[in-house]
VEXFI-600615 format. One line per field, with one value per residue: residue number from 1; x negated, y, z of N, C-alpha, C in turn. Coordinates in steps of 0.2 Angstrom, whole numbers, always signed. Each point is the difference from the previous one (the first is absolute). Layout:
N
pos	(NUM,...);
nc1	(X,...);
nc2	(Y,...);
nc3	(Z,...);
cac1	(X,...);
cac2	(Y,...);
cac3	(Z,...);
cc1	(X,...);
cc2	(Y,...);
cc3	(Z,...);
***
This chain:
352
pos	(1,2,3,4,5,6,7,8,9,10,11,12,13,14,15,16,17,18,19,20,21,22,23,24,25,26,27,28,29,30,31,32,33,34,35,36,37,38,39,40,41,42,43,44,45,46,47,48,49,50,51,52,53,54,55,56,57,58,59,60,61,62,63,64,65,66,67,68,69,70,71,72,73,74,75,76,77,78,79,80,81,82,83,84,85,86,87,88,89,90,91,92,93,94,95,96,97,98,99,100,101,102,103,104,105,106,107,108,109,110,111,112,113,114,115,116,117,118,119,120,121,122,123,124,125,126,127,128,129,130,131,132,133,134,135,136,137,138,139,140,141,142,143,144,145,146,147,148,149,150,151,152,153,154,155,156,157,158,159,160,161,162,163,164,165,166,167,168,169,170,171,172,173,174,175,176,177,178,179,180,181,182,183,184,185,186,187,188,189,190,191,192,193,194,195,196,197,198,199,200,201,202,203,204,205,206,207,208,209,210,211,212,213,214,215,216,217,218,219,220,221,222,223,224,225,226,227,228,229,230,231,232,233,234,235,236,237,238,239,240,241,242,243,244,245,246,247,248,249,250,251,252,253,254,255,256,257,258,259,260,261,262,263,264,265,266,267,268,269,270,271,272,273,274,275,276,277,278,279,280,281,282,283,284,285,286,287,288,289,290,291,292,293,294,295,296,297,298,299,300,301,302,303,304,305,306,307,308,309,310,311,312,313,314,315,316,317,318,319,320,321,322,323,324,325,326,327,328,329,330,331,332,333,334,335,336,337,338,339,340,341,342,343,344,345,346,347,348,349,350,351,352);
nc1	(-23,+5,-2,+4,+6,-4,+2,-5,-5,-5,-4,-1,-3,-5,-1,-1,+0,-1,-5,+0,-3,-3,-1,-3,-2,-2,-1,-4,-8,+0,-7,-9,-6,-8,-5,-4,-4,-5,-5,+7,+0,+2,+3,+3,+1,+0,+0,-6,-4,-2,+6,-1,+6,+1,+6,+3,-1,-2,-3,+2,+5,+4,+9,+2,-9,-2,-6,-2,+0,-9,+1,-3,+2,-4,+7,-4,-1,-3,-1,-4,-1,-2,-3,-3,-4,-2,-1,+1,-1,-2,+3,-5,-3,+2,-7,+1,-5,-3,+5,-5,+2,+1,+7,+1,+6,+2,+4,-3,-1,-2,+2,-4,-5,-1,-5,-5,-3,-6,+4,+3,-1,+6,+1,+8,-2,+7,-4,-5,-2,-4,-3,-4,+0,-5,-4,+1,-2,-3,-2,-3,-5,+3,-4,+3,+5,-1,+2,-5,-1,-8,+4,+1,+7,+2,+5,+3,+4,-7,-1,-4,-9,-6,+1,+3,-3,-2,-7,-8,+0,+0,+4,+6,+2,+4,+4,+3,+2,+3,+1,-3,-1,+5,+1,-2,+4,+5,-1,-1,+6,+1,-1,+5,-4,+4,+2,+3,+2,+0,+6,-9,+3,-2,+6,-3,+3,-2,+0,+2,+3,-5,-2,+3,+2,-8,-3,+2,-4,-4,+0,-5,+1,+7,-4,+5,-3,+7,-4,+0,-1,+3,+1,-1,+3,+5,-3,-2,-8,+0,+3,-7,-1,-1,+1,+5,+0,+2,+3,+2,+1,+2,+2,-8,+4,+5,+1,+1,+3,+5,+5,+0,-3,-4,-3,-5,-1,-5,+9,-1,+1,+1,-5,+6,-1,+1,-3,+4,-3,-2,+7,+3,+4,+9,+3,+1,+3,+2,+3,+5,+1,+7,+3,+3,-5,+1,-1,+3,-4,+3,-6,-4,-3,-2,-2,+5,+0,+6,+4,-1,+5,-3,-5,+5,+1,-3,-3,+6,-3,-7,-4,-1,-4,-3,+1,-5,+3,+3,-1,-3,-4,+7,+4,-8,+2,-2,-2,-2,-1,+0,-4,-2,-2,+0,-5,-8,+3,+0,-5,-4,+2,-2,-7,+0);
nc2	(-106,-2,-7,-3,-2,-3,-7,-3,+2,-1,+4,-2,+0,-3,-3,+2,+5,-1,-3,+5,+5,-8,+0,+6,-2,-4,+3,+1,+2,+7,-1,+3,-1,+4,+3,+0,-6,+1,-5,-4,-4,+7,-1,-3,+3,+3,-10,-2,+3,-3,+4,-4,-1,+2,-1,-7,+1,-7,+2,+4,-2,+4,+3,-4,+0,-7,-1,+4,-4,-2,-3,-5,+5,+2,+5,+4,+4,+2,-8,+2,+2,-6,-4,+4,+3,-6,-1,+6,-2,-8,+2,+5,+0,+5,+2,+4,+2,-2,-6,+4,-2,+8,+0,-3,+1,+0,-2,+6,-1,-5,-6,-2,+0,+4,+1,+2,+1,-3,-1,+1,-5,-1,-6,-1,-1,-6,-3,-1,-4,+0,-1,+4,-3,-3,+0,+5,+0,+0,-5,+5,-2,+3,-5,+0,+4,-7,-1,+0,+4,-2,+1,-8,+2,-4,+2,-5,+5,+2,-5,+0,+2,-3,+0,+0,-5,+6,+3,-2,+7,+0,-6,+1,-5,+5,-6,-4,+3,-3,+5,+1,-6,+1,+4,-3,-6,+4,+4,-7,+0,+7,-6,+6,+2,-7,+4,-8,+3,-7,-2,-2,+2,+4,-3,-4,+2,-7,+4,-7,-1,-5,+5,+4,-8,-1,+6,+0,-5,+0,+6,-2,+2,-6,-3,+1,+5,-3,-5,-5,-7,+5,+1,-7,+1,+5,+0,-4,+1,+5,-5,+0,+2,-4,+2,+5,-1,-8,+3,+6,-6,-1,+8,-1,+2,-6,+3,-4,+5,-3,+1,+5,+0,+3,+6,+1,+5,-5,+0,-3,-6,-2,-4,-6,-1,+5,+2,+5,-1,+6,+2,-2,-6,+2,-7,+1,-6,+4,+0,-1,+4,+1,+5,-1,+3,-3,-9,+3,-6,+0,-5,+4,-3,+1,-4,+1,-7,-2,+4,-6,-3,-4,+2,+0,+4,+4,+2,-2,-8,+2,-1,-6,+1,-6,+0,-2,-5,+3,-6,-3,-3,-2,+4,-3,-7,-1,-9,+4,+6,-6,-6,+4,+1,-5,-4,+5,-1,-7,+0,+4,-3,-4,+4,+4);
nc3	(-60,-2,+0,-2,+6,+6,-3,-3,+3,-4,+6,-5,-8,+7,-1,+5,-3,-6,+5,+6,-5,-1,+6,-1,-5,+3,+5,-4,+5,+1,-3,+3,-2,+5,-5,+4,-1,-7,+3,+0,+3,-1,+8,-2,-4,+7,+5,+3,-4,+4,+3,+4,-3,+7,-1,-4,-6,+1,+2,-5,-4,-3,+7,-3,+1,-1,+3,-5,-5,+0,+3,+2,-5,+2,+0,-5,+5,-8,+1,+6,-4,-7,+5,+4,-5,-2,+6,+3,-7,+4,+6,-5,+5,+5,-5,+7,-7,+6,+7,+5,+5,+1,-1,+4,+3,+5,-3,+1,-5,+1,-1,+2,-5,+2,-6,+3,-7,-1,-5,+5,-1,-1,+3,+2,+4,+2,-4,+4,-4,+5,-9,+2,+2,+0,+9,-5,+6,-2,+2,+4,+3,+5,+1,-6,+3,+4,-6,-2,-3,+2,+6,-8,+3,-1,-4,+3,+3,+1,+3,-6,-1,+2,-6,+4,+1,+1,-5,-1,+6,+3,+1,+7,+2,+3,+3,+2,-6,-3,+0,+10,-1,-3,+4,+4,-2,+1,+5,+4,-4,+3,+5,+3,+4,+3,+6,+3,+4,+1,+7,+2,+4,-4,+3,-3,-9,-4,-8,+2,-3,+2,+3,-6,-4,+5,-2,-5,+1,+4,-5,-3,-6,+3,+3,+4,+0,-2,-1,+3,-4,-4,+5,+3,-7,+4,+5,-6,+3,-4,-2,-4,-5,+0,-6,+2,+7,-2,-4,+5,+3,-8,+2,-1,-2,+2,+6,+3,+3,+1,+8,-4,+3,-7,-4,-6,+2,+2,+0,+3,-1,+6,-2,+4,-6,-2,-2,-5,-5,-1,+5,-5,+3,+1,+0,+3,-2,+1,-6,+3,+1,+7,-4,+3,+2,-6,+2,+1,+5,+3,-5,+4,+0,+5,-6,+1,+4,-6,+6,+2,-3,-3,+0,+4,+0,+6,-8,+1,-4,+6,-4,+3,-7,-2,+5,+4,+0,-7,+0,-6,+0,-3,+5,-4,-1,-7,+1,+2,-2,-1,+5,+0,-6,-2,+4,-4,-5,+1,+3,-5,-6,+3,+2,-5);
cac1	(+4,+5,+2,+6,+0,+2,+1,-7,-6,-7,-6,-5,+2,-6,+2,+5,+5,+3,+6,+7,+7,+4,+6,+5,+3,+4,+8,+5,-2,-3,-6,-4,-7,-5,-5,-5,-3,+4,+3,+2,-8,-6,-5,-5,-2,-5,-5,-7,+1,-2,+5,+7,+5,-3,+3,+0,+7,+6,-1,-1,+5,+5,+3,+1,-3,-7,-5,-1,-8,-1,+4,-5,-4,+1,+0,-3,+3,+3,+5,+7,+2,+4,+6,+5,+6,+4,+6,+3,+1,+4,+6,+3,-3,+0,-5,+0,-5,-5,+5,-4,+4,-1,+3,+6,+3,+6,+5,+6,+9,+5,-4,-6,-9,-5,-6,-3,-5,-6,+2,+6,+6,+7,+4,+2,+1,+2,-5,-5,-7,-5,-4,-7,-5,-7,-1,-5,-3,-6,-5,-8,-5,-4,-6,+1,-4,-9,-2,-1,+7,-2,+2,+3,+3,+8,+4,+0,+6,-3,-6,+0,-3,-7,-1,+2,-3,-7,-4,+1,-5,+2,+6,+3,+10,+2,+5,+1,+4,+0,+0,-5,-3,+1,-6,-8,-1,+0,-6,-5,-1,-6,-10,-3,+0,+5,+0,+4,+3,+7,+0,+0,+5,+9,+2,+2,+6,+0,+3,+3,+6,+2,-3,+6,+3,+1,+3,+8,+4,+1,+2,-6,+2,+5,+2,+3,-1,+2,+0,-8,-3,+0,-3,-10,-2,+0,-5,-6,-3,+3,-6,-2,+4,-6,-1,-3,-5,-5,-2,-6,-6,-4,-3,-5,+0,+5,-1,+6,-3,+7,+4,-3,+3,+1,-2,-5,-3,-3,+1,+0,+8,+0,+9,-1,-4,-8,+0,-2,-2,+3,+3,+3,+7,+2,+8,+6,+3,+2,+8,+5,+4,+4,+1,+8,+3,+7,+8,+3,+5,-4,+1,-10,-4,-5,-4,+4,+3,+5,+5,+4,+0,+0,+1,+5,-1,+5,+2,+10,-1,-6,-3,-11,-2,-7,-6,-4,+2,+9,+5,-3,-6,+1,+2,-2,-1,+4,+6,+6,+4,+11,+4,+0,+6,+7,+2,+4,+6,+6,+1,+1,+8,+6,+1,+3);
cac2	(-5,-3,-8,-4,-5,-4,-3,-1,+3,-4,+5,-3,-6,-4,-8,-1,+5,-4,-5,+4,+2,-6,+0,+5,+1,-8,+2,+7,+5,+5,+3,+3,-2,+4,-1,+6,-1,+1,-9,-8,-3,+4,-2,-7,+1,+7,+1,-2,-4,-8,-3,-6,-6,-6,-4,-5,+1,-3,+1,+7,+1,+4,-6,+0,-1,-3,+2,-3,-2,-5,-1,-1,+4,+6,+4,+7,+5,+0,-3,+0,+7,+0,-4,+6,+6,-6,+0,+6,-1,-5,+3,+5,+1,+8,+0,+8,+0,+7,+3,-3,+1,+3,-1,-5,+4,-1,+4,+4,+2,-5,-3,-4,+3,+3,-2,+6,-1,+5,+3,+4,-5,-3,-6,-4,-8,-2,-6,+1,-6,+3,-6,+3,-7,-1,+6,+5,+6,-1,+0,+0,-1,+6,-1,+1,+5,-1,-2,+7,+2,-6,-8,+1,-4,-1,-5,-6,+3,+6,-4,-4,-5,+0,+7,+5,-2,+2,-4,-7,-2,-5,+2,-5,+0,-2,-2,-8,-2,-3,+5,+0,-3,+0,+8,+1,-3,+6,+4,-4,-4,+6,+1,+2,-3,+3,-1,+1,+0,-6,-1,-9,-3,-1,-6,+0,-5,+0,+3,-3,-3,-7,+5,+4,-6,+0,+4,+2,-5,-1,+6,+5,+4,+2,+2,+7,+5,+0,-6,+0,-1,+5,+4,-4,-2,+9,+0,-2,+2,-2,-6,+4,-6,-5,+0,+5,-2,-4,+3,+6,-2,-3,+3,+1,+10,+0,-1,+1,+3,-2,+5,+6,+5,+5,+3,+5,+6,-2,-5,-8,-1,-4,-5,-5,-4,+4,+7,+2,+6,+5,-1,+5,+0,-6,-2,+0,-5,-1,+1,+5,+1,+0,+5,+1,+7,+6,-1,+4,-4,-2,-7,-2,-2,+5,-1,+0,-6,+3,-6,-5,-7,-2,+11,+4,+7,+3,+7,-2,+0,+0,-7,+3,-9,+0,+2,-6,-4,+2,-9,-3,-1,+1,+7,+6,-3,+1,-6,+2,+6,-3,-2,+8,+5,-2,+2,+8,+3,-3,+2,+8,+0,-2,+3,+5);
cac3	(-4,+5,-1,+0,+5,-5,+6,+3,-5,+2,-1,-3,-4,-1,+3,+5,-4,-6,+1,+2,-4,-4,+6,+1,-6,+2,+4,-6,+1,-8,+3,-5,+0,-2,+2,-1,-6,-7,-4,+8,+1,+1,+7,-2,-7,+1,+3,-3,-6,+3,+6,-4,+6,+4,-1,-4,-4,+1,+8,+2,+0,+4,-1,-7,-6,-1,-3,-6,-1,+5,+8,+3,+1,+4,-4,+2,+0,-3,+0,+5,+0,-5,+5,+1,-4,-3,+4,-1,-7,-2,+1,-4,+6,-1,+3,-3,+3,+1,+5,+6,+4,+5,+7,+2,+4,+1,-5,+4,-2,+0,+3,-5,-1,-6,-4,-5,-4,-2,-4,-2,+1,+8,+1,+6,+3,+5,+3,-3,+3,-2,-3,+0,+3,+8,-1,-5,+1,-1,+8,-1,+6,+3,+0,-6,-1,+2,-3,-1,-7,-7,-1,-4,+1,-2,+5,-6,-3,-4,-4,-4,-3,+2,-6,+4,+8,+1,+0,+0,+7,+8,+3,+3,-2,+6,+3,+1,-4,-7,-4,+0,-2,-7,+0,+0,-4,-8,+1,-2,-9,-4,+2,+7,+6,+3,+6,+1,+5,+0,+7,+0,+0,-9,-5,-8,-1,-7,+0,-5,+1,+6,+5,-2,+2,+6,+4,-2,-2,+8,+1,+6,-2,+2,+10,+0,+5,+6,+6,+5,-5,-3,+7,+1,-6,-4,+6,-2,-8,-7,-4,-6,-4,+3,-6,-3,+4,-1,-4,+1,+3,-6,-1,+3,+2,+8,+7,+7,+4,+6,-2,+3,+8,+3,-4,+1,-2,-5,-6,+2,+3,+5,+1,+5,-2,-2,-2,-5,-3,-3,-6,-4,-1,+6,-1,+6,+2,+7,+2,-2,+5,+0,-3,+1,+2,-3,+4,+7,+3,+6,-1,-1,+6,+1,-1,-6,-3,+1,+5,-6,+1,-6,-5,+1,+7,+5,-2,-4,-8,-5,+1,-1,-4,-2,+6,+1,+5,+2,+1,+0,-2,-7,-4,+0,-6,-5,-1,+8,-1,-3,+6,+5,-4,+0,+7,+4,-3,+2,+6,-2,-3,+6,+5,+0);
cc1	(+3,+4,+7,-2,-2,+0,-7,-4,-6,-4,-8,+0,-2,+3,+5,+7,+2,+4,+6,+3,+2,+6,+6,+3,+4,+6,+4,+1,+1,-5,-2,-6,-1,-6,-6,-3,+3,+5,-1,-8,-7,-5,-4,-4,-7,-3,-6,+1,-2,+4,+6,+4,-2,+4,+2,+8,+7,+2,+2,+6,+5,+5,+5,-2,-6,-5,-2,-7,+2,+4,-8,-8,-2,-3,-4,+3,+4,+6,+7,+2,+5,+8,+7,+2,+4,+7,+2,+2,+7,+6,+3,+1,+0,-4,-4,-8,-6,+3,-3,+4,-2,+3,+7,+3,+9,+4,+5,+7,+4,-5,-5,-4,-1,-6,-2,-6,-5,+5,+4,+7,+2,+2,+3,+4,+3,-6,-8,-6,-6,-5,-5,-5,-3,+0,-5,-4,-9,-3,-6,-3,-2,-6,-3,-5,-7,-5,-5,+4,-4,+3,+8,+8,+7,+5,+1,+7,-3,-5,+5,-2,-8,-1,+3,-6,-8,-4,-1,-2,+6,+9,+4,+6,+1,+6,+1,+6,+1,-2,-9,-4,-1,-3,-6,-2,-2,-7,-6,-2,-4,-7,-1,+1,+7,+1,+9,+2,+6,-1,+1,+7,+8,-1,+2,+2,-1,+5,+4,+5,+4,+0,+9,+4,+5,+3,+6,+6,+0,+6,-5,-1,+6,+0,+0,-3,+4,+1,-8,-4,-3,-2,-8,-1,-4,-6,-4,-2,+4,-6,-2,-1,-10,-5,-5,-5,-8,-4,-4,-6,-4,-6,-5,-3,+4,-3,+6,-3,+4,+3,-3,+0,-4,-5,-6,-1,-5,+2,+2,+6,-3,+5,-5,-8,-8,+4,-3,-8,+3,+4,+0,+9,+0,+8,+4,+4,+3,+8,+4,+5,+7,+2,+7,+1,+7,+5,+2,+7,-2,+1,-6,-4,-6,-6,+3,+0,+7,+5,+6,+3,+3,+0,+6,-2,+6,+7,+4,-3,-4,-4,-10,+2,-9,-3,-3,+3,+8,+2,-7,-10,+0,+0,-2,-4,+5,+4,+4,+6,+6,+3,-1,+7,+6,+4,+3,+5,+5,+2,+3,+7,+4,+1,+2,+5);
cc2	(-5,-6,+0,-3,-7,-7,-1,+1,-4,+1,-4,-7,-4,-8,+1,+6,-6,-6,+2,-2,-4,-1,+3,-1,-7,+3,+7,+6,+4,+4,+2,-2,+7,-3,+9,-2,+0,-7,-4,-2,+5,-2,-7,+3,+4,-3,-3,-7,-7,-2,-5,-1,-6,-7,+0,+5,-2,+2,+8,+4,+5,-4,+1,+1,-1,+4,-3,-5,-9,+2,+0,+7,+6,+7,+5,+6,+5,-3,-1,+10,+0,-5,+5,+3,-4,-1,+4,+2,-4,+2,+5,+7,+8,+1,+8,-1,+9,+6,+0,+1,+3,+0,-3,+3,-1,+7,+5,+0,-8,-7,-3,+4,+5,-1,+6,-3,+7,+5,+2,-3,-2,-4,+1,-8,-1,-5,+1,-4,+3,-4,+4,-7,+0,+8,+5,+5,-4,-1,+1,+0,+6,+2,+2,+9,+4,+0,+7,+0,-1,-7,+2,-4,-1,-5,-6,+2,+3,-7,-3,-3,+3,+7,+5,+5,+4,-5,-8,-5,-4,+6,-3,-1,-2,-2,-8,-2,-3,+8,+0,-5,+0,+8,-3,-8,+4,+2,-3,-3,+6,+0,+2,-3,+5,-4,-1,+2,-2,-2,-8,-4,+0,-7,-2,-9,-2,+0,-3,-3,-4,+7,+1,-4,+0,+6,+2,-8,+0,+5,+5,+8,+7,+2,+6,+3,+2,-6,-1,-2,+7,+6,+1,+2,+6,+2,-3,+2,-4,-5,+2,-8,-4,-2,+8,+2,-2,+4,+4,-3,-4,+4,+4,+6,+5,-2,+3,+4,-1,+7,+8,+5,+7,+4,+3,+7,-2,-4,-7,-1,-6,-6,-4,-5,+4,+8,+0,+3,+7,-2,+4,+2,-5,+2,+1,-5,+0,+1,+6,+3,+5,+8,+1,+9,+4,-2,+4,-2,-4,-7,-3,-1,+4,+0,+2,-4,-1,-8,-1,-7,-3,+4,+4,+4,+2,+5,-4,+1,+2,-7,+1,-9,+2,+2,-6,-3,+4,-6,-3,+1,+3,+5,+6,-2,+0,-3,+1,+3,-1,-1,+6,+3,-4,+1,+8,-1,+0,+3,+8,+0,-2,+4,+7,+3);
cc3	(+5,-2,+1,+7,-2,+10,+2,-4,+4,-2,-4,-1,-1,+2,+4,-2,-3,+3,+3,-6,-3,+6,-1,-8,-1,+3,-3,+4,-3,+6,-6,+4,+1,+1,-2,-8,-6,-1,+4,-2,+1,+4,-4,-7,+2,+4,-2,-5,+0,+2,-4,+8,+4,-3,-7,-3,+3,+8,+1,-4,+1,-5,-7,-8,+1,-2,-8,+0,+6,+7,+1,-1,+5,-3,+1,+0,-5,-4,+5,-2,-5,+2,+2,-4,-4,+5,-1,-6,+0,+3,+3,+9,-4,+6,-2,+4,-2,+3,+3,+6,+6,+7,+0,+5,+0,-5,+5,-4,+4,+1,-6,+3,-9,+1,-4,-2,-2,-6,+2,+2,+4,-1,+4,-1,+4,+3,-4,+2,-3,+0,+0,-2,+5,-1,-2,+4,+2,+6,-2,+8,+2,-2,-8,+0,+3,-7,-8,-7,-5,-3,-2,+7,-2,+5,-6,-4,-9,-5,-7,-4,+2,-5,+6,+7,-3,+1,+1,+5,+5,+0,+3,-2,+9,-1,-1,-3,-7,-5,+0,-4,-7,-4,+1,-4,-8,+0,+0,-6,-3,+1,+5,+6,+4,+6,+2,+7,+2,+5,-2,+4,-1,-2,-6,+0,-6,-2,-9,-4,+5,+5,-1,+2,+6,+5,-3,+3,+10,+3,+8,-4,+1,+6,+2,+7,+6,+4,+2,-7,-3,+4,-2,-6,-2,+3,-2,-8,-6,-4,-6,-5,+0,-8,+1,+6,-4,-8,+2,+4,-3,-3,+2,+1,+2,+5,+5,+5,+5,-1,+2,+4,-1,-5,+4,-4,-8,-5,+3,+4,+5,+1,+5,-2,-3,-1,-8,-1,-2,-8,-7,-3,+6,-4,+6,-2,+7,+2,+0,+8,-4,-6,+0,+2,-5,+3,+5,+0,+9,+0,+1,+7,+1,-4,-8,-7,+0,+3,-4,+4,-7,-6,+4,+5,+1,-3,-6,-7,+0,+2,-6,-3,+0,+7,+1,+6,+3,+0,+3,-3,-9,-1,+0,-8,-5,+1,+9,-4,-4,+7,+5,-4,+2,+9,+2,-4,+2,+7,+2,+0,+6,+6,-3,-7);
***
């Protein structure tokens, strides 16, 4: 099967896709959306069922349609699911979905890029942004496969709710982020004893409207990566929100184990501060690294995190939205993803 040309195409429909295409549909682009999933919002509708928005309705916006309901509330994940296909509904966004996008590649006939999908399918593009989001490929600890195959593990990609998690004995949630706490808060509200493995020095941040106020209103949100402020900024631990900290240490069948350095044959996970009991499950919380291998394109660092200045690469009209810190501190949050869109685009369209 073989697509119509078309000028831009935008690999995935998540936050940062949708709002391209408000850009591009302002400027009387003619693109098209892909996404691998059946429905916009999937990634949020499919993660663990406890998870809400760090930030306030009012504060998390794409650009040209409010969030519906209170400003001042903070949405759940099902709610920010129903947010997006809402958008992509409200103007009318051609959005070809359960495309997974296998490869990107320079178009031998002529100039652009084609796009091959799990199905079958061709697109060619003169311009192509690619809205994947943060990066999908699942981190897990070396040290992980020390561990005997009694024990239940997941990544927090796979968590959704303590009904999921073997048994009702001892389990750990590794990692020192807002996702972590809020899994092993989950896990702790079932009665079992759960071990955090949280690096005692993550900075946290209340996490309240005066907290949003402030940050949106100084513009410490905005500070851009390419100057010294934003440089210092990227280079330090990311803050975990200071509610959901003070909540799992509420809990008396939680215990901190600091950060963890390393596995037992016998089940026990080793952190800076004690060592477990044998476990019987462990959450990975631990994040996400780089999955770009279909682009063949030479636009990636050895680590293959993909080279960019301002989402644009080296390779004429293709451009990266949604990666953590492509501007700023934001963008890699929902209310970032209007002032990122707007900037590649404008930019995209000018340079080629």
């Amino acid at each position: 099967m073989t697509s119509l040309p078309l000028d831009t195409l935008i690999i995935g429909a998540g936050q940062a896709g949708l709002a391209a295409a408000y850009y591009l549909q302002q400027r009387g682009v003619a693109f098209a959306l892909l996404d691998e999933r059946p429905a916009v919002g999937d990634i949020w509708a499919t993660r663990f069922d406890a998870l809400r928005l760090f930030s306030p309705q009012w504060a998390s916006g794409l650009p040209g349609r409010p969030w519906p309901g209170p400003a001042l509330h903070y949405p759940s994940k099902d709610e920010a699911a129903a947010y997006l296909r809402d958008y992509a509904v409200h103007f009318g966004f051609a959005v070809h979905l359960g495309q997974k996008a296998t490869s990107l590649t320079p178009d031998p006939a002529g100039s652009g890029y084609v796009v091959r999908t799990a199905t079958g399918q061709t697109y060619h593009a003169q311009r192509v942004i690619v809205s994947t989001g943060a990066y999908s490929a699942a981190r897990i600890p070396a040290f992980a496969g020390q561990l005997p195959g009694r024990v239940q593990q997941l990544h927090s990609s796979q968590y959704r709710n303590p009904a999921q998690v073997a048994g009702a004995g001892p389990v750990a949630v590794v990692g020192s982020g807002n996702s972590a706490l809020q899994i092993a808060a989950d896990l702790a509200g079932s009665g079992r004893p759960v071990y955090a493995a949280f690096d005692d020095q993550t900075p946290a941040f209340p996490n309240n409207q005066t907290t949003w106020v402030l940050l949106k209103g100084t513009g410490m949100l905005r500070v851009s990566r390419y100057n010294f402020a934003g440089r210092a900024m990227m280079h330090r631990p990311e803050p975990v929100v200071l509610g959901d900290l003070q909540r799992l240490r509420r809990f008396p069948n939680a215990q901190f184990m600091g950060r963890a350095t390393g596995a037992t044959a016998e089940g026990t996970l080793q952190g800076r501060r004690l060592t477990t009991p044998a476990l019987e499950a462990v959450v990975w919380a631990t994040g996400f690294g780089p999955d770009f291998d279909w682009i063949r394109l030479p636009i990636f660092e050895a680590d293959g995190t993909p080279r960019h200045h301002y989402g644009l690469t080296e390779a004429p009209g293709v451009a990266f939205m949604g990666l953590p810190w492509l501007n700023s501190r934001s963008s890699a949050l929902m209310g970032g993803a209007g002032p990122d869109a707007r900037h590649v685009v404008e930019r995209l369209l000018a340079a080629s």
